[in-house]
C-alpha positions as CSV (number, residue, x, y, z in Angstrom):
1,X,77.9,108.3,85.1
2,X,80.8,107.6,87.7
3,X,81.0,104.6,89.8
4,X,79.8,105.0,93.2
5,X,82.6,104.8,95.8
6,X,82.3,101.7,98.0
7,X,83.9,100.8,101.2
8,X,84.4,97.4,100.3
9,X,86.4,98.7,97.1
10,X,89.2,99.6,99.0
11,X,92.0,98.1,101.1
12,X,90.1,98.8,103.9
13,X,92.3,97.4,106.4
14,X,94.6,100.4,105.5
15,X,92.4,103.0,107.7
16,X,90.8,103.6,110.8
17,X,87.0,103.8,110.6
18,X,86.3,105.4,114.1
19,X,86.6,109.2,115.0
20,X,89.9,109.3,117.5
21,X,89.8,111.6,120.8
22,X,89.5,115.8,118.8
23,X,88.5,114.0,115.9
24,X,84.7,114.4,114.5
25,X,83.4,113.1,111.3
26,X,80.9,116.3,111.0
27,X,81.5,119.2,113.6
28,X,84.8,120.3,114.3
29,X,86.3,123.1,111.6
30,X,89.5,121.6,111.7
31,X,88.6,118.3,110.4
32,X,86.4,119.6,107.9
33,X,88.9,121.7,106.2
34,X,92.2,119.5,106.8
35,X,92.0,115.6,105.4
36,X,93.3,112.9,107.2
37,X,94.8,109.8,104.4
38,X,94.5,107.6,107.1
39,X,90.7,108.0,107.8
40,X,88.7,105.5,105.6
41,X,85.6,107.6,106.2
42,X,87.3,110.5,105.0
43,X,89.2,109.4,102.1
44,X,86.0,107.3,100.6
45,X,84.3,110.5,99.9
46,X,87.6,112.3,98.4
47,X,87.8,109.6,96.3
48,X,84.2,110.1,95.5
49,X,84.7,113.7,94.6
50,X,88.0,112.4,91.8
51,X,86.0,110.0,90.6
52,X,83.2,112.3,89.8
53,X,85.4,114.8,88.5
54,X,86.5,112.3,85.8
55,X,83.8,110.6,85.0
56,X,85.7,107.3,86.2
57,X,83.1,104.0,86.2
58,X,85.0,101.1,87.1
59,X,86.5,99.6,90.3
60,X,89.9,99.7,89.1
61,X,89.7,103.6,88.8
62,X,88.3,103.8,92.3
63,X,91.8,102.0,93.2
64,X,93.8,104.1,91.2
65,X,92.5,106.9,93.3
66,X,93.0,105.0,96.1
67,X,96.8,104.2,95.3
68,X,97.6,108.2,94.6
69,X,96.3,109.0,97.6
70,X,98.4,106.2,99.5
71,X,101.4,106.2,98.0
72,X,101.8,109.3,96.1
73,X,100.6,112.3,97.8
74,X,103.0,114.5,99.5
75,X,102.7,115.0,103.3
76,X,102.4,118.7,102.8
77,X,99.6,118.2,101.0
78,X,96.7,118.4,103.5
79,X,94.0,120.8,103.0
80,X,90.8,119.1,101.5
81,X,90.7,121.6,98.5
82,X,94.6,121.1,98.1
83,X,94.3,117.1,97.6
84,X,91.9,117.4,95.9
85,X,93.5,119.9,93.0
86,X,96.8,117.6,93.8
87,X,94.8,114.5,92.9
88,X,92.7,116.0,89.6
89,X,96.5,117.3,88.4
90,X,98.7,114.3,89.4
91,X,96.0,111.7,87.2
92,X,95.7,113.8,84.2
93,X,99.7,113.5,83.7
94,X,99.8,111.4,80.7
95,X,101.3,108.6,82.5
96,X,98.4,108.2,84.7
97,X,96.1,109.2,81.8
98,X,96.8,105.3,80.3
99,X,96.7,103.4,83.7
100,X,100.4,102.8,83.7
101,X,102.6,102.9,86.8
């Protein structure tokens, strides 16, 4: 069973916590269909959704996730659905595969 995503897990002093001025958690279309890296509240359940995709159980997956999404990610990248098939294809590369970077 995969590890349950925690905000204490995560650098949290990395992201913002609180919804900014056209910015909703829940109710605008935008925000649910484009993701924002630099929301903690929305990058804790993306990370969620990778690590349930690989079955991942310890913290230090959680921060490998974490990391990719950080530092790796390409700016165009920003569609919820797009990260997320980014993220699933750029750990599965066999350098990722073994926890080396």
């Amino acid at each position: 069973m995969a590890i349950q995503v925690k905000r204490a897990m995560i650098d949290k002093g990395k992201y913002k916590w609180e919804a900014g001025e056209g910015d909703s958690k829940t109710s605008v279309a935008h925000d649910r269909i484009m993701f924002n890296r630099r929301q903690g509240y929305e990058v804790i359940p993306m990370i969620q959704k990778v690590v349930n995709h690989f079955g991942y159980e310890t913290e230090e997956d959680v921060k490998r996730v974490e990391m990719a999404i950080r530092t790796a990610l390409p700016g165009n990248v920003r569609s919820r659905k797009n990260v997320f098939n980014w993220l699933v294809e750029h750990l599965s590369a066999p350098a990722m595969a073994g926890g080396a970077e």
